[in-house]
C-alpha positions in Angstrom: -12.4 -16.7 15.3 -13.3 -13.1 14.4 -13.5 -9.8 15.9 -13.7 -6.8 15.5 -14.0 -3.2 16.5 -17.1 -1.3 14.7 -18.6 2.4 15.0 -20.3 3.2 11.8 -23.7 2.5 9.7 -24.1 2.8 6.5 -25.7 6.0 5.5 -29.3 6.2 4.4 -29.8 6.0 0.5 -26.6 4.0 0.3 -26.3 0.7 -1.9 -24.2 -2.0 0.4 -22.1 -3.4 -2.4 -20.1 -0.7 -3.5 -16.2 -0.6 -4.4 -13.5 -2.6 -2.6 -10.2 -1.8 -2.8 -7.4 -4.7 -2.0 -3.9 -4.1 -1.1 -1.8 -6.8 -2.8 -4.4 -8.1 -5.4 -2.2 -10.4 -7.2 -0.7 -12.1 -3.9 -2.1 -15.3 -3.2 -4.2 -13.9 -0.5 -5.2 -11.0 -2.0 -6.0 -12.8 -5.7 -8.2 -15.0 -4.2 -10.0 -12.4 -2.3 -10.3 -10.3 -5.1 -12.3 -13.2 -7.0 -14.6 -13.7 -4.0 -15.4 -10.0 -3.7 -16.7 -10.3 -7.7 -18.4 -13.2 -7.1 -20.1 -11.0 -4.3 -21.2 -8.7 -7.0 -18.5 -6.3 -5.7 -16.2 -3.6 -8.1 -12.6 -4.3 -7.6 -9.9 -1.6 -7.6 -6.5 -3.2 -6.6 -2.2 -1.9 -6.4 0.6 -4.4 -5.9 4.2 -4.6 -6.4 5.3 -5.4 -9.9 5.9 -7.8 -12.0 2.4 -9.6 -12.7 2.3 -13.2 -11.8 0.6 -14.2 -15.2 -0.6 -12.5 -18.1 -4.2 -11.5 -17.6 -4.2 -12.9 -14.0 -7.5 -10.4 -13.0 -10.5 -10.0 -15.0 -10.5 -6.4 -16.9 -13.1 -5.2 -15.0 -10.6 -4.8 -12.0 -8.7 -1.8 -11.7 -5.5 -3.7 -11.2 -1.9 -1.1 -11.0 0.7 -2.1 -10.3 3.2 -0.2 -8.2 4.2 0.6 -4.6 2.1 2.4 -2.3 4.3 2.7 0.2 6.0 5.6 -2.0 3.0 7.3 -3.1 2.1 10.3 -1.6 -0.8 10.9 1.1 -2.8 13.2 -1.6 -1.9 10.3 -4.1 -3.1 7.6 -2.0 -5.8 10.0 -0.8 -7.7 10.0 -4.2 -6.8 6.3 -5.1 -9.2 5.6 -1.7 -12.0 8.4 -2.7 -15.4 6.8 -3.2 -14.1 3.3 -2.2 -16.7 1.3 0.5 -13.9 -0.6 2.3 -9.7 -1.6 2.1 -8.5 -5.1 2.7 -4.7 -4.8 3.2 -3.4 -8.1 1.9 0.2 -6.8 1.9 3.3 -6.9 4.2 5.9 -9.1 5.5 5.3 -12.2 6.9 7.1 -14.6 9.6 9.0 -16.5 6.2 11.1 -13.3 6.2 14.0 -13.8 8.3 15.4 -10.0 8.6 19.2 -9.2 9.4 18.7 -8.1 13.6 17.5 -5.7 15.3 14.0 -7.8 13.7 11.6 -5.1 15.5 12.7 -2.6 12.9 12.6 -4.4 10.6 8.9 -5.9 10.9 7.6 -2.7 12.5 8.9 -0.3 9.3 7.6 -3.3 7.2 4.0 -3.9 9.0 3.3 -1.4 11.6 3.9 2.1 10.2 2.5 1.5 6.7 -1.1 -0.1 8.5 -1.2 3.0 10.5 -0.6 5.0 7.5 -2.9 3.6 5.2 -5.8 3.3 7.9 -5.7 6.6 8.7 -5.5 7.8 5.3 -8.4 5.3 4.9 -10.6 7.1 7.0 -9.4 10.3 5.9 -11.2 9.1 2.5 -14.6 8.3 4.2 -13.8 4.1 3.8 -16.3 2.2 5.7 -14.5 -1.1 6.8 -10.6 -1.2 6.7 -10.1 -5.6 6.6 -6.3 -6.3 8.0 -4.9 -9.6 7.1 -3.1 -10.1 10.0 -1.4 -13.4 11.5 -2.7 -16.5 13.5 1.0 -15.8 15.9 -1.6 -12.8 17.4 -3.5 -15.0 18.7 -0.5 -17.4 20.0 0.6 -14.8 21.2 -2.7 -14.0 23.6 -3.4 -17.1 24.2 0.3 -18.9 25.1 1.6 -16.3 27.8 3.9 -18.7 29.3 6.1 -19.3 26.1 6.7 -15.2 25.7 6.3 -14.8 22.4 5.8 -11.0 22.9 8.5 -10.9 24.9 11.0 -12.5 23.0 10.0 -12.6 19.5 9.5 -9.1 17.0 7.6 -10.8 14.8 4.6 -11.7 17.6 5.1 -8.4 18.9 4.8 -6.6 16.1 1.5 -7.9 14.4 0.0 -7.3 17.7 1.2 -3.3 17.6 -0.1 -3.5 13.9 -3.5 -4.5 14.8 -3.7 -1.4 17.4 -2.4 1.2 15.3 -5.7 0.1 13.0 -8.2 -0.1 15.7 -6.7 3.5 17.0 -6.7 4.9 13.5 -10.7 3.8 12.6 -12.4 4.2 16.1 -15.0 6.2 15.8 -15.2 6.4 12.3 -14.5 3.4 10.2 -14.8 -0.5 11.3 -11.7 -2.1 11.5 -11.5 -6.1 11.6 -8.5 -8.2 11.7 -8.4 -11.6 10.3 -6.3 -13.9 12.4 -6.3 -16.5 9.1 -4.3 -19.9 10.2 -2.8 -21.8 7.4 -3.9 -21.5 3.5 -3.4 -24.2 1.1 -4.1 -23.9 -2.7 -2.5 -22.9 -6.2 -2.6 -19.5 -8.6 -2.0 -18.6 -12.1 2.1 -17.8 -11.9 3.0 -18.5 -8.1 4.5 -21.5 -6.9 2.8 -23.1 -3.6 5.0 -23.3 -0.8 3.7 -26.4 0.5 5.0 -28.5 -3.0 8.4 -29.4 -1.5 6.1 -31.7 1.4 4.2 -33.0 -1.3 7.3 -34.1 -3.2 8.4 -35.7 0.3 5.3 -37.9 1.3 4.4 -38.6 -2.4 4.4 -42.2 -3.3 5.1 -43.5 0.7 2.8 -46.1 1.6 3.3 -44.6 5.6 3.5 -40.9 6.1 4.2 -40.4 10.2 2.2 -37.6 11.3 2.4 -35.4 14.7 -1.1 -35.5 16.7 -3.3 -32.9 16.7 -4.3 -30.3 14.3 -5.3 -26.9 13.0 -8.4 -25.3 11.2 -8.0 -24.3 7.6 -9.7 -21.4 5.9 -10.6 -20.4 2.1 -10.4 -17.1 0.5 -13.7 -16.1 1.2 -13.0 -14.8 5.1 -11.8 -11.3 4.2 -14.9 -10.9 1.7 -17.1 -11.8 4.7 -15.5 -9.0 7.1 -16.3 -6.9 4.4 -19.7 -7.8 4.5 -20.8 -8.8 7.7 -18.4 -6.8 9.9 -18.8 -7.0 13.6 -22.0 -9.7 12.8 -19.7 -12.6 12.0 -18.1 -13.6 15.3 -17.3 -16.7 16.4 -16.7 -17.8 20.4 -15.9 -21.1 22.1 -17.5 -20.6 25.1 -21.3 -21.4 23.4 -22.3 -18.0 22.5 -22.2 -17.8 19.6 -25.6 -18.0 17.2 -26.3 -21.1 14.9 -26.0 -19.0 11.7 -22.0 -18.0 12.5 -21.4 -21.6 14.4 -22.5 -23.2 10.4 -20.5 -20.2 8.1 -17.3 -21.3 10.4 -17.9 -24.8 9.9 -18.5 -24.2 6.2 -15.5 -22.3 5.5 -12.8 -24.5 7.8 -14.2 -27.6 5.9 -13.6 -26.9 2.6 -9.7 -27.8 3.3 -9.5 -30.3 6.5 -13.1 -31.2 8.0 -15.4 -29.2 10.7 -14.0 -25.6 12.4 -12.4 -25.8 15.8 -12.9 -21.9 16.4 -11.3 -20.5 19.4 -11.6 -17.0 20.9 -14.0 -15.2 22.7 -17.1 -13.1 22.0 -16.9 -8.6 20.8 -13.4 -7.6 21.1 -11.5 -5.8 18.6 -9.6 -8.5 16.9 -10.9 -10.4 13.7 -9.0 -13.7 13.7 -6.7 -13.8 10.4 -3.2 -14.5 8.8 -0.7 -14.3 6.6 0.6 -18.1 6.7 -0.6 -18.8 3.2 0.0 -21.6 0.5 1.6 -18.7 -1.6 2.5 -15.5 0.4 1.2 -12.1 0.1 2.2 -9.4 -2.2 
């Protein structure tokens, strides 16, 4: 399920695969994302938070720093964006992070304020397409209004608020697409996947009871396709949408767990993605 919320072209004379720059290169989401984009033919520029997972994690011809942007300054950031084609912000706190109360602070200091920031900033710098990694609990969220989860939980709440503050700091000047990304399974140089302690559980048990039911899967290559495709990769249950999305949602659900269910509706300003990954964000 993608949306998104769109309102520029690309300028006349202007190559289309110019310079990416990823927020949190060397998290799980944001390293894998990274190698997509180059396998795209894209330049990669790239600032996460120290230390480096593994020695020599990105090839050299990423501009990988390391560092916090969140204490940069404007003008600082400001340049580090100048000439760049589009941001995907594979950074922030997650649901795994269980604050000390009140949680809306927390989450909305964590997600909220430094999305606004940096999309603003963004557009400030003339950057195309701003790419949020978001979470699937958006979605929940809009979809399940008789469990509340706005209402009673900051995390919900708050990714929902971050999303705005994006759309409101691109429209009518940079694209802005949120990817709603369910669960992501898989291993990187110098992380440990979360999902090992499940393996150690069912491993060697001729029986493994399992709830009914299920959930799509996605690979690293969503937030490369935002990038690319923009508002011309969405996806809708209710049969609208074209043959050519219907197969790349397919294509990319399969590679974990077997054909796309895609859920959602058709436009909008949201871009279906997530931050429940095999290995975090950093």
């Amino acid at each position: 399920m993608i949306h998104s919320r769109t309102t520029t072209t690309i300028p006349e004379g202007m190559s289309f695969m110019k310079e990416v720059f990823v927020l949190g290169g060397t998290g799980f989401l944001g390293y894998y994302t990274v190698k997509e984009l180059l396998r795209r033919d894209y330049k990669v520029s790239t600032i996460s938070l120290p230390p480096m997972p593994a020695e020599e994690l990105l090839p050299k011809e990423v501009d990988c720093r390391l560092g916090d942007i969140n204490q940069m300054s404007d003008e600082e950031v400001l340049e580090l964006l100048k000439g760049k084609y589009a941001f995907v912000y594979a950074a922030g706190a997650d649901e795994r992070v269980v604050p000390d109360a009140p949680a809306m602070k927390f989450f909305y200091e964590a997600n909220v304020l430094p999305t606004q920031r940096l999309a603003r900033i963004a557009r400030q710098a003339g950057v195309q397409k701003f790419v949020l990694f978001g979470s699937y609990f958006a979605h929940f969220t809009e979809v399940w209004t008789d469990l509340k989860l706005k209402e009673h939980n900051a995390y919900p709440r708050t990714r929902l608020l971050q999303e705005e503050v994006a759309y409101m700091e691109g429209e009518g000047g940079m694209d802005v697409m949120t990817l709603r990304l369910p669960y992501i399974f898989g291993m990187m140089p110098g992380r440990q996947p979360l999902w090992t302690m499940f393996v150690d559980r069912v491993k060697g048990q001729e029986i493994v009871p399992v709830l009914g039911g299920g959930t799509a899967m996605v690979t690293g290559s969503a937030g490369c396709g935002s990038c690319r495709r923009g508002d011309r990769e969405r996806q809708a249950s209710d049969g609208l949408r074209d043959r050519r999305n219907q197969h790349e949602a397919q294509r990319v659900s399969s590679d974990y767990c077997g054909p796309a269910r895609a859920d959602g509706h058709q436009g909008g300003r949201h871009a279906a993605g997530a931050d429940e990954a095999g290995n975090g964000k950093n």
